[in-house]
N, C-alpha and C positions, 0 to 999 in steps of 0.2 A: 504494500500500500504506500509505505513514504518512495519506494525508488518509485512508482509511476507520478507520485506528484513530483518527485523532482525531475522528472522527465517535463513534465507538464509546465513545470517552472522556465526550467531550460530554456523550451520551444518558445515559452515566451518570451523571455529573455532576449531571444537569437532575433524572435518575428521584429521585437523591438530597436535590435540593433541594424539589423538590414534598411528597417524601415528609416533610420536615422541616416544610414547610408546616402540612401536614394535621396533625402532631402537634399545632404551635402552637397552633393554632386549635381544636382538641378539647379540649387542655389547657387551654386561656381560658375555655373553657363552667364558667360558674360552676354548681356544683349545684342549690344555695337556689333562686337563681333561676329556675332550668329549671323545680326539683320546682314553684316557688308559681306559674309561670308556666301547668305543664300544669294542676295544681288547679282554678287558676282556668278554666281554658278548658272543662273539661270542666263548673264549674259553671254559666259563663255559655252553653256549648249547651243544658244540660239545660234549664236556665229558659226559655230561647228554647223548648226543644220542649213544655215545661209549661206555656208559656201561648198558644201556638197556641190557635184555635180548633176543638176536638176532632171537630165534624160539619163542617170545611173537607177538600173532598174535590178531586185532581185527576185529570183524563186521561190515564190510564198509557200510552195507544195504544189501536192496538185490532187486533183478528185477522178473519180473514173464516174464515167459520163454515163448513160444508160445503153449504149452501141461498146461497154467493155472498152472507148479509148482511154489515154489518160489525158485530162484537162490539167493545165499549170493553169497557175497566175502568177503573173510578172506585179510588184510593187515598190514602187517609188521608195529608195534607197535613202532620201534625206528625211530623218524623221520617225522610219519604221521603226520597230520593236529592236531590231536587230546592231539598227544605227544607234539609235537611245541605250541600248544595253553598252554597247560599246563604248560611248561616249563618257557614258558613269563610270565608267572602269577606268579614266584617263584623264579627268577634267578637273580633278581637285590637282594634279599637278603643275596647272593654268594660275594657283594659287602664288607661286613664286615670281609673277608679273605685276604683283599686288602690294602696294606699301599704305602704310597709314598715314594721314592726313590730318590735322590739326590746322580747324579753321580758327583763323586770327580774329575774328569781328567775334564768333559765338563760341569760340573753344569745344568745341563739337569733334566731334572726332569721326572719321569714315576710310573707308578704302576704297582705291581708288589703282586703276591699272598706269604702272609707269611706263611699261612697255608697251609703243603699239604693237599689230598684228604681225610688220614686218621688220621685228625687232627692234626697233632704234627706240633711243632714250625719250618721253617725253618729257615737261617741263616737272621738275623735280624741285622745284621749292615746295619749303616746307612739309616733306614725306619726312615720314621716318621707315628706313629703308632694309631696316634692322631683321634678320633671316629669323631671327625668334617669330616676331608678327606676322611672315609667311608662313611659315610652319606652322601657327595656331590657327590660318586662316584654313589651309590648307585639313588639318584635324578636324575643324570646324565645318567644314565640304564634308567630308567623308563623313561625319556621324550627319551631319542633315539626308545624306542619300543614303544613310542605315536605315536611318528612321522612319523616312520617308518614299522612298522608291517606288510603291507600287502608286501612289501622287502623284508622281513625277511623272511616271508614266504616262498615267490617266492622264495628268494635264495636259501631255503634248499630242498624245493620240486622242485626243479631242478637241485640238486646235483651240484652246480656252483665250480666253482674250485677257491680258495683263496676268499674264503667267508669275512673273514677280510678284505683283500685290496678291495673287492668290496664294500661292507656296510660301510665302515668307511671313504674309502678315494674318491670313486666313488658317492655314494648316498650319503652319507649323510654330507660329506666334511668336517667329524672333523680331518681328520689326513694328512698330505700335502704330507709325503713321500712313495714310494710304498711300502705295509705290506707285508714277508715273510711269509707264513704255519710256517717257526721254529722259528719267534719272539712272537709266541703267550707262 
């Protein structure tokens, strides 16, 4: 009778500590970060899907017709399942393009891509340029498409409209204010 309450204790014990855990760790998710982290993810898919080659077409399968042939379907490569899977697998490493930003008028803090798409330096006043802040951005990618993936999906394979203000400040609640298409 006492070793099953102390089991009992235990378990509480334990349910308590975990549960203390998960606070921690919820409570440590910096916001800033999260919101410029999804921003950017969502910017750096879309470009990936914007510069595809728009007549790249792949083999979605195929069905056998009722005359026993086999039907393919051919589908648009920018975008599909296929590309989107791919893209997640490779896009948080777009995060080392990324410095932080310290606005002078509001002290606000953002990120922001230094490098354009054909590598050269943009204007680099006031980043902070420091590979720690990439790396977190970059951590930061990767647990939003843990967390969120089958979203992410959903979003694009339903062509949603303001993909950023939905993913970031809708689902996934890292960013408080509604995202513009032109702040990305």
């Amino acid at each position: 009778m006492v070793k099953m309450s102390v089991n009992k204790v235990f378990l509480q014990l334990l349910f308590c500590v975990i549960c203390q855990l998960v606070l921690l760790v919820s409570a440590k998710r910096n916001q800033v970060l999260y919101c410029g982290a999804c921003q950017a993810l969502v910017d750096e898919v879309q470009y990936a899907i914007d510069s595809e080659d728009p007549t790249k077409m792949i083999d979605f399968g195929f069905r056998i017709d009722p005359k026993g042939g086999a039907k393919r379907k051919n589908v648009k490569y920018a975008g599909s399942e296929t590309h989107m899977m791919e893209l997640l697998d490779e896009v948080c490493d777009n995060m080392n393009d990324y410095a932080e930003n310290m606005s002078q008028e509001s002290n606000a803090r953002r990120y922001v891509r230094y490098k354009d798409r054909m590598m050269e330096y943009l204007d680099i006043k006031n980043l902070n340029l420091d590979k720690g802040v990439q790396k977190s951005l970059e951590l930061a990618c990767a647990n939003i498409i843990e967390e969120h993936e089958e979203e992410i999906l959903r979003l694009y394979r339903e062509k949603e409209e303001n993909i950023a203000d939905q993913l970031c400040r809708e689902v996934g609640e890292y960013c408080t204010t509604k995202i513009k298409n032109d702040e990305l």
